[in-house]
Structures are given as structure tokens and as C-alpha cells.
C-alpha positions as CSV (number, residue, x, y, z in Angstrom):
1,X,-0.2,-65.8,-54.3
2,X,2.9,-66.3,-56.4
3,X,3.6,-64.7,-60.1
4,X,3.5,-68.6,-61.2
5,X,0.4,-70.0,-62.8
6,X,0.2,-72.4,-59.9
7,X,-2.7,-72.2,-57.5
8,X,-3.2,-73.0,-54.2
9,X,-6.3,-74.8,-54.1
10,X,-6.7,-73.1,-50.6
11,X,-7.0,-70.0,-52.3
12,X,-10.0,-70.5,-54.3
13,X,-11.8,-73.1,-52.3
14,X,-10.1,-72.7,-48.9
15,X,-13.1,-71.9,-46.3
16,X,-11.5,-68.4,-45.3
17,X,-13.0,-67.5,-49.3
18,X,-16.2,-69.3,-49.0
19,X,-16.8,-67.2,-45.0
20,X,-16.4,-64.3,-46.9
21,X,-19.0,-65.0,-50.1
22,X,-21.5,-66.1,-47.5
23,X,-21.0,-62.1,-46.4
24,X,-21.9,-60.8,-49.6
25,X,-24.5,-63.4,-50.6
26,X,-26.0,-62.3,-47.2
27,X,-26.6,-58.7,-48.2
28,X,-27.5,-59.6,-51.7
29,X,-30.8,-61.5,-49.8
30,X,-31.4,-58.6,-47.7
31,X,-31.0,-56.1,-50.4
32,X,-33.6,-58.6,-52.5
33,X,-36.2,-58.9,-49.8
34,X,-35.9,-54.9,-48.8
35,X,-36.8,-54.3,-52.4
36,X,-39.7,-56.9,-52.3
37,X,-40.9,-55.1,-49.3
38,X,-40.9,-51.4,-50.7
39,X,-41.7,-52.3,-54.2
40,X,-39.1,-49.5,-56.1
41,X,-38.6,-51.6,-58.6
42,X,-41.8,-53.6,-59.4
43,X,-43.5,-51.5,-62.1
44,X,-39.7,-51.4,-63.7
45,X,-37.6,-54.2,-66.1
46,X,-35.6,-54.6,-63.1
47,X,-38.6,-56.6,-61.4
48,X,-37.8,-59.9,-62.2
49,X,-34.0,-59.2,-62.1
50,X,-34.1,-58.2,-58.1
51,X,-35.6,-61.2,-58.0
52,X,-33.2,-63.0,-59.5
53,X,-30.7,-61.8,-57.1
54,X,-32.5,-63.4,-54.1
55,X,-32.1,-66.5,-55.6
56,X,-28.9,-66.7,-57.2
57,X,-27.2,-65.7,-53.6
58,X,-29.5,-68.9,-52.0
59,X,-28.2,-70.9,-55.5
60,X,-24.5,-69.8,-54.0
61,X,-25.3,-70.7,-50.2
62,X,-26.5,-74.5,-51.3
63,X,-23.1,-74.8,-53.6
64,X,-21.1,-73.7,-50.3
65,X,-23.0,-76.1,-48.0
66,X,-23.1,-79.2,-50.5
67,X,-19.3,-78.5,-51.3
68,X,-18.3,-78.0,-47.4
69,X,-20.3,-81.2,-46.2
70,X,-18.5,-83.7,-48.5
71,X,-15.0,-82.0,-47.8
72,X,-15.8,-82.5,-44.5
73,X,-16.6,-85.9,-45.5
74,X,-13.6,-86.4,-47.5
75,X,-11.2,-85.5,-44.1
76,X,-12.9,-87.3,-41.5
77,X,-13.9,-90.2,-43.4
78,X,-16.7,-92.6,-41.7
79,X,-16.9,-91.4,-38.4
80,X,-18.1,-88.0,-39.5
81,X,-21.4,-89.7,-41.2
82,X,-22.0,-91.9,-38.3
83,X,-22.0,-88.5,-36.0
84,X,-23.8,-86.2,-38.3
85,X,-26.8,-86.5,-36.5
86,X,-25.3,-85.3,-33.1
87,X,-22.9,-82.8,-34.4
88,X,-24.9,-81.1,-37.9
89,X,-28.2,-82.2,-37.9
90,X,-29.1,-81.5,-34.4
91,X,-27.6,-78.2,-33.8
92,X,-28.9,-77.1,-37.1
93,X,-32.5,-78.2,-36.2
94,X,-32.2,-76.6,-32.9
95,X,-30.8,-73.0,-34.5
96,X,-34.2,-73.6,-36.7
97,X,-36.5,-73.9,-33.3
98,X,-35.0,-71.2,-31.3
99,X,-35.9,-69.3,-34.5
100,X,-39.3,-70.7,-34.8
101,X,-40.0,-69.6,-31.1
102,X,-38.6,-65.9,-31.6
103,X,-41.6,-65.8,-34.8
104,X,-44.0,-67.5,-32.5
105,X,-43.3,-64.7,-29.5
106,X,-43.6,-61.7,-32.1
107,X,-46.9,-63.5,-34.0
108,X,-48.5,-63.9,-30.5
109,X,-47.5,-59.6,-29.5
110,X,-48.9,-59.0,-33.0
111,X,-51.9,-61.4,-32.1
112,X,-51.3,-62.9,-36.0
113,X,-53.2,-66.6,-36.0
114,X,-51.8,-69.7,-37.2
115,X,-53.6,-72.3,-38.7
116,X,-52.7,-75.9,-37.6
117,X,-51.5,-76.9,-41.1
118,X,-49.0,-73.9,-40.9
119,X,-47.7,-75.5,-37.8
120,X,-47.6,-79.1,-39.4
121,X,-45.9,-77.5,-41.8
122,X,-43.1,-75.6,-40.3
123,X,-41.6,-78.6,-38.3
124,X,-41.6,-80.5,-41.0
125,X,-41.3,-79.6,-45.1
126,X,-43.8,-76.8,-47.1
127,X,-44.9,-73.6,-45.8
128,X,-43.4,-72.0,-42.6
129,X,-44.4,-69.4,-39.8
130,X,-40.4,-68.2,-40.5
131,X,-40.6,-65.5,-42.8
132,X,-38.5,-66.9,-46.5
133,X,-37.6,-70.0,-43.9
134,X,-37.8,-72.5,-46.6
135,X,-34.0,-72.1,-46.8
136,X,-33.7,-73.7,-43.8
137,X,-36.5,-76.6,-44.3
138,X,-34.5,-77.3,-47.8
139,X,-31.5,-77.1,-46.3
140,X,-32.1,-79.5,-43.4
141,X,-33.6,-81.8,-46.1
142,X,-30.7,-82.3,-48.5
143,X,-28.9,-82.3,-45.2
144,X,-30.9,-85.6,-44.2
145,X,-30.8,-87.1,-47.3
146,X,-26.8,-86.6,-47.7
147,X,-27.0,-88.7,-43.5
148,X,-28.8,-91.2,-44.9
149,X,-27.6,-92.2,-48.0
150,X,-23.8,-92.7,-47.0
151,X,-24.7,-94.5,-44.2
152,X,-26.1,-96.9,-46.8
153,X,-23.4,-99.8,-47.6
154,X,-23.1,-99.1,-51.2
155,X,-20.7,-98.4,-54.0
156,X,-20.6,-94.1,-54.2
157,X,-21.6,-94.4,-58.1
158,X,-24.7,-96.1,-56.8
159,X,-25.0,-93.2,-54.1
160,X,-24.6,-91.0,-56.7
161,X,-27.6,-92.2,-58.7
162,X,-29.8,-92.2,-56.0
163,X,-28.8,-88.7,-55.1
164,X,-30.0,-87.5,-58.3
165,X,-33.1,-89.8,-58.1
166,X,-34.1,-88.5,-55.2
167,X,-33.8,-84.5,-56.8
168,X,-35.3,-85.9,-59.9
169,X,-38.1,-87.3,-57.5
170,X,-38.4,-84.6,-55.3
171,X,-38.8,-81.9,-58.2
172,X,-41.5,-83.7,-60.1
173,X,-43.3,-84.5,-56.8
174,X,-43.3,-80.9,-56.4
175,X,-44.6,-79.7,-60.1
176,X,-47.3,-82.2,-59.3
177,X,-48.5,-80.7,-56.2
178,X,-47.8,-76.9,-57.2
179,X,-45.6,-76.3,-54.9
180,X,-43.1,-73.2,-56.2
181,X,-40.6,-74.8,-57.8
182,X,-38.1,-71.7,-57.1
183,X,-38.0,-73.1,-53.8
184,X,-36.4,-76.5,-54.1
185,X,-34.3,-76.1,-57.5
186,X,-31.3,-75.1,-55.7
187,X,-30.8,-78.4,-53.9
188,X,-29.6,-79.3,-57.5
189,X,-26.5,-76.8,-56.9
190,X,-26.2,-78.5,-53.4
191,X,-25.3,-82.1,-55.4
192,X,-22.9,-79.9,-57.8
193,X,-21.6,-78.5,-55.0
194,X,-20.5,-82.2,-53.8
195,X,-19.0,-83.1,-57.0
196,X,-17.1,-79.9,-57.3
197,X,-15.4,-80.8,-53.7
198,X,-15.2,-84.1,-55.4
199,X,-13.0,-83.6,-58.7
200,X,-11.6,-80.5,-56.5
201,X,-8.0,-81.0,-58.1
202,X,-8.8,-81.4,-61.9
203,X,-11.0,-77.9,-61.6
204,X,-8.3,-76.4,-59.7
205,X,-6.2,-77.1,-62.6
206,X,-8.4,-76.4,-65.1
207,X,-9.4,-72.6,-63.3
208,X,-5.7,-72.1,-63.5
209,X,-4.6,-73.3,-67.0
210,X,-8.3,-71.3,-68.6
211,X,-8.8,-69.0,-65.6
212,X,-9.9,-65.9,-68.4
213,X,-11.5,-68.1,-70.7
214,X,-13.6,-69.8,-68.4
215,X,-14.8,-66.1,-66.6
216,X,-16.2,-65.2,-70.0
217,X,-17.3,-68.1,-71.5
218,X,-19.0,-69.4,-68.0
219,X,-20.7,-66.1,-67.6
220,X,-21.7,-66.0,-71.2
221,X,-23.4,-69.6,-70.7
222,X,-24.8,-68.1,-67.3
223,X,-26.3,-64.9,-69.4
224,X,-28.2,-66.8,-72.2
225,X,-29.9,-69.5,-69.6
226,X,-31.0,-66.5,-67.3
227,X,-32.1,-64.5,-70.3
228,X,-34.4,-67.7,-71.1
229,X,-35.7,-67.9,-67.7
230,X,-36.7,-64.5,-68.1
231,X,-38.2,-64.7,-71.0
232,X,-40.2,-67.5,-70.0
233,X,-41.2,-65.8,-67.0
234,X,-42.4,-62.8,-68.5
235,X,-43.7,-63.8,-71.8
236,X,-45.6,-67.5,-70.8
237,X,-46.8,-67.4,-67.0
238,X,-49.6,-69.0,-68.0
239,X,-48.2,-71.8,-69.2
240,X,-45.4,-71.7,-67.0
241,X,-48.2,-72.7,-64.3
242,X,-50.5,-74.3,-65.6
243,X,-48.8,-76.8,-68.0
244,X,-46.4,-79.5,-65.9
245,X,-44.2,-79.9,-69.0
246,X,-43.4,-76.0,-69.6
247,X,-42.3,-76.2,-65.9
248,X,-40.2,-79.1,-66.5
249,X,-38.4,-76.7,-68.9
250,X,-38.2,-73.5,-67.2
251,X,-36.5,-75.8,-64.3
252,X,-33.9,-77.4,-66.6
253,X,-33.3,-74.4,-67.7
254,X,-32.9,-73.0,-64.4
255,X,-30.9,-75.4,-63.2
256,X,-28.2,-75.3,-66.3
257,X,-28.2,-71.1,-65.4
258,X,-27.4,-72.1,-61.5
259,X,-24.1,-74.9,-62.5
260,X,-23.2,-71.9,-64.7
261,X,-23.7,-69.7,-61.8
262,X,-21.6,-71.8,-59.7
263,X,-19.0,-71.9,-62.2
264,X,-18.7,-68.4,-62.7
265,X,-18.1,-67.8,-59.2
266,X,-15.5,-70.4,-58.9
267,X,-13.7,-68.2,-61.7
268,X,-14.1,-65.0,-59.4
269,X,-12.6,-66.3,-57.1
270,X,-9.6,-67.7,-59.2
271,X,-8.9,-64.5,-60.5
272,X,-9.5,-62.1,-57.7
273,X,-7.3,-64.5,-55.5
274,X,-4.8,-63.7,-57.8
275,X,-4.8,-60.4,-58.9
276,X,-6.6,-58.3,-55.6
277,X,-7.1,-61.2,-52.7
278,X,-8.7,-58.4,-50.6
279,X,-11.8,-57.6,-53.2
280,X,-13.0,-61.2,-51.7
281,X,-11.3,-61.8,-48.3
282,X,-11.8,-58.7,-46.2
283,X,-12.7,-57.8,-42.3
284,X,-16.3,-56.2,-44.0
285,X,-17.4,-59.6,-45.8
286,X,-15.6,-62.4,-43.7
287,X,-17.4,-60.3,-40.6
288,X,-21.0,-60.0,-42.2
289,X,-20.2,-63.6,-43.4
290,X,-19.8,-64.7,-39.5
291,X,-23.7,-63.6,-39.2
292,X,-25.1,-64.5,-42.7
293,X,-27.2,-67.5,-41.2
294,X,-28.9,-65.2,-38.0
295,X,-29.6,-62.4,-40.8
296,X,-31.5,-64.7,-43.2
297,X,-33.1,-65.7,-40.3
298,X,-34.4,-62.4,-38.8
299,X,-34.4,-60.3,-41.8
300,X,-38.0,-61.4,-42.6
301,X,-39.2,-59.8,-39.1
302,X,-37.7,-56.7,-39.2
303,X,-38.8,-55.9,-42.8
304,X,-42.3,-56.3,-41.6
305,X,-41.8,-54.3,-38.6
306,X,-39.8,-51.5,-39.9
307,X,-42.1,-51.2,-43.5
308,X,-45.3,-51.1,-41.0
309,X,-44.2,-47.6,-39.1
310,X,-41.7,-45.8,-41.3
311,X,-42.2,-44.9,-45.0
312,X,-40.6,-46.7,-47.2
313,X,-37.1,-45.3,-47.9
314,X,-36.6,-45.2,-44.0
315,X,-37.5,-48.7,-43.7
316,X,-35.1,-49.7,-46.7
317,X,-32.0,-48.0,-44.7
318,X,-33.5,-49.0,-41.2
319,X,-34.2,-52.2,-42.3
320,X,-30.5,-53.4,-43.3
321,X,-28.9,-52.1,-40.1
322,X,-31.0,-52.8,-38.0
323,X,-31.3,-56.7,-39.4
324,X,-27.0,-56.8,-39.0
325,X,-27.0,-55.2,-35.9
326,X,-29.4,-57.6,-34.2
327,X,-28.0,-60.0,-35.9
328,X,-24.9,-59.9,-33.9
329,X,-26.6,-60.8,-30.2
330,X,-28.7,-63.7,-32.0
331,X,-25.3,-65.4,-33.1
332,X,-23.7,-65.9,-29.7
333,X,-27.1,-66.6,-28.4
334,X,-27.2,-69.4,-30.6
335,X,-23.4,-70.0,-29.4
336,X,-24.8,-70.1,-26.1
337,X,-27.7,-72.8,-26.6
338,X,-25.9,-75.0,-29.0
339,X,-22.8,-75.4,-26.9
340,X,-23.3,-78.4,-25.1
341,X,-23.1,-80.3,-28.4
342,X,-19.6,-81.3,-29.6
343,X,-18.7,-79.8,-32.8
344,X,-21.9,-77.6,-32.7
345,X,-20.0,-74.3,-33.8
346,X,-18.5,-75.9,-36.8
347,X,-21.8,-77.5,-38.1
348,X,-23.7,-73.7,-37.8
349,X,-20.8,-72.0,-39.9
350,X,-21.5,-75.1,-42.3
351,X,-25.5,-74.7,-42.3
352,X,-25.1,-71.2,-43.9
């Protein structure tokens, strides 16, 4: 980058950046579930915040994947919505079978039943044999809805309405059924990521002009709706799930801390890009970033492996390598199945 106060907007939203945030979002879920698993932290203050670092990093991935569809939208204009099905939608259900079968060959060594309602369920939307692969049935969801909507012959503000009618929908159907809401509020940061990609210019502008500003007043924003959340966790679970309108809170609230999220990020990126490019784009991150969807995928299965023969501090260290190094195979296996569909490759690197 220059001395100028001009930025490239390739610098801060170029995909090379994003490749490279999926790397470290992808260890920040590992890191989350490992502590989950041997429960270091559970009896501390820092319970809820590990927690919280799970699902700001999924908050992050949904941002990246609602901001890369519509630019992909934005260059290839039509003909990329009328091939969606083929070239994202496809490939990306397939990755989610092939992964579906591995947990269905290590359930059947470990002779583990499943109910039929769990297999209703894991081809379609709710629970899932996939250990934490609800990602993926959100993912494919917002993924369907974005297909459908702009194949729809109307004007984009009445798209746009509909979008959030449908997450409006979709969250209240969920408080009414008790489904965890945790689960689905990050397709709300999938829409912002959209209209990020959307006014891309005017924030680029605005990142540059306030780029010091924004970092501390985005994060402050960020700290007092997660401080709420936390709050409201701790001090009203019984409301929280038992009352439909306390939920309807905690999820605006949660939502508001996610944009900020989002936003904060953004700024990161601004000013890393500018002072030390290399805290963000490195061979470490834009390597583990190249794997970030295979080890979401099989981190669930080796934590239960590895935490069922090892104590615990092994299994935390054993865990995390061993989840990367398999990691590795599983991607070009997926290569592999996926490669008689055009465009496959792209849409995978998208799905993350």
C-alpha cells in the first residue's frame, strides 16, 4: 500500500484477505469446541466468553459467504443465478453427503444408533448426525434462499424486503418451536454481508477517511451489545427460555453485537492492510484458510475420539493437529469427487 490515504478496495475486501480470515476463524472454532470438550474453563468467568468465540468466528464465516456470493453476483450478472444450482448448490450439498457418510461409517464402528428423525433431520434442516453440522444446514439454507429469490423477476428493493422477511420469519418460527436460537442468528450477518459487497465503495471510503475512529468506536459498540448478551445470559436463563419476548431481545441484541462484529473486522483489516499486510495475509493463515471448511467438518469426530482415550490436556494438543492434518487428505478428496462439476472448486472455497 501507498503512504496516501487512498485504498485499494482489493486490499481490504480482495478474497486473498478474506482466504486468510477463514484461517484464523477456523482455529478460533477448533480452539472453542477443544475447550467445550475438556471443560478448563467451565467453572471460570471465561465460560460464556469461549463460547462466545465459537460463534463470533461462524458470525465472520456467514459475513464472508453472504459478501462473496453477491460479488460474485455483481461480476457475472444473470448467468451466475441461473447456474447456481449446478456450480454452488450442488457441489456444496455433495461436500455435506460425503461428510454425512464419513459420520455414518465411524457411528456404525462405534455401533452409536440413530433414530429416524435424526436422519429426517440431517438431509434436510434441525438436528444432524454431523457433529456442530448446523453450519452447513444454515449455510445451504440462506444459500437456497439467496437462488431463489433473484431468480424471482422483481425490483432488488422488493428482493431485499423479502430477504429480511424471510430472516424475520425464519427466527420467530424458530423461538416458537424452541429451536436454539444461537444457531440461525448469524444468517442475519450473511444478509449484511450482501449489503456490505453492495455499498462496497462508499465503506471503502469511509474505512479510509475514519479508519481509527471507526476501530474504536465499532469495537466499543461491539463491547457494550456483547456485554448485554452476557448479562442476559447469565443473570435471566430462565426467562431467556421460557419467555418468547425475552428471546426476541437477547436476539436483537445479538444481532446489533454481530453487524458490529462485522464492522470491526472490516476496520482490521483496513488498518493492518496498511500498516503490517502480513499480520493478515500470511502462508500460516491463507494455508489453514485453504482447509477451514474440511476442519469444521471433521473437528467434531476427532474431539470425540481423541477426549475418549487420552486425558484431557493430550486430547486438547492431539486434537488440533491431528483435526489440520487430516484435514489436508479430506480437501483434495473432495477435489476429487466434486470435479466433474464446472466451477465446483470455486463454489467450495465460497461455502466456507
Amino acid at each position: 500500500m501507498s503512504g496516501t490515504d487512498k485504498y485499494d478496495e482489493n486490499s481490504i475486501f480482495s478474497k486473498e484477505s478474506f482466504d486468510c480470515v477463514k484461517g484464523y476463524l477456523a482455529l478460533c472454532i477448533l480452539l472453542h469446541h477443544i475447550f467445550l470438550f475438556n471443560g478448563l474453563l467451565t467453572n471460570t468467568f471465561m465460560n460464556y466468553p469461549q463460547y462466545l468465540i465459537g460463534h463470533w468466528a461462524v458470525v465472520l464465516f456467514m459475513f464472508i459467504s453472504g459478501f462473496g456470493l453477491y460479488e460474485s453476483y455483481k461480476t457475472k450478472g444473470r448467468s451466475y443465478i441461473t447456474s447456481l444450482p449446478k456450480h454452488r448448490l450442488l457441489p456444496f450439498y455433495l461436500t455435506y453427503l460425503v461428510i454425512i457418510l464419513v459420520y455414518v461409517i465411524y457411528y456404525l464402528i462405534n455401533r452409536i444408533p440413530i433414530s429416524a428423525s435424526l436422519w429426517v433431520q440431517t438431509f434436510t434442516y434441525g438436528s444432524t448426525l454431523v457433529y456442530y453440522g448446523w453450519y452447513f444446514q444454515l449455510s445451504f439454507l440462506m444459500y437456497m434462499v439467496f437462488w431463489i429469490l433473484f431468480m424471482l423477476p422483481v425490483k432488488p428493493v422488493v428482493r431485499n424486503i423479502l430477504f429480511i422477511l424471510f430472516a424475520v420469519f425464519f427466527t420467530f418460527e424458530n423461538i416458537i418451536f424452541s429451536i436454539h436460537f444461537n444457531n440461525f442468528t448469524p444468517m442475519f450477518c450473511f444478509l449484511f454481508g450482501m449489503f456490505v459487497s453492495v455499498h462496497k465503495e462508499r465503506i471503502v471510503k469511509f474505512l479510509a477517511k475514519w479508519k481509527y475512529l471507526n476501530f474504536f468506536v465499532s469495537l466499543a459498540i461491539f463491547a457494550v451489545f456483547t456485554i448485554l448478551t452476557t448479562l442476559i445470559v447469565y443473570r435471566k436463563q430462565t426467562e431467556l427460555y421460557s419467555i418468547a419476548s425475552y428471546k426476541v431481545v437477547y436476539v436483537l441484541l445479538t444481532v446489533l453485537a454481530d453487524y458490529s462484529l462485522c464492522m470491526f473486522m472490516l476496520c482490521c483489516l483496513a488498518i493492518f492492510n496498511r500498516i503490517s499486510p502480513k499480520i493478515i495475509i500470511n502462508p500460516v493463515s491463507k494455508w489453514i484458510g485453504l482447509f477451514s471448511l474440511e476442519i469444521y467438518a471433521l473437528q467434531g469426530m476427532v474431539l470425540q475420539i481423541a477426549f475418549q482415550h487420552v486425558n484431557i490436556y493430550a486430547a486438547s494438543v492431539l486434537s488440533l493437529l491431528i483435526t489440520i492434518a487430516l484435514a489436508i487428505p479430506f480437501h483434495y478428496l473432495l477435489r476429487f469427487i466434486l470435479k466433474p462439476f464446472k466451477g465446483a472448486n470455486k463454489a467450495k472455497e465460497n461455502a466456507k
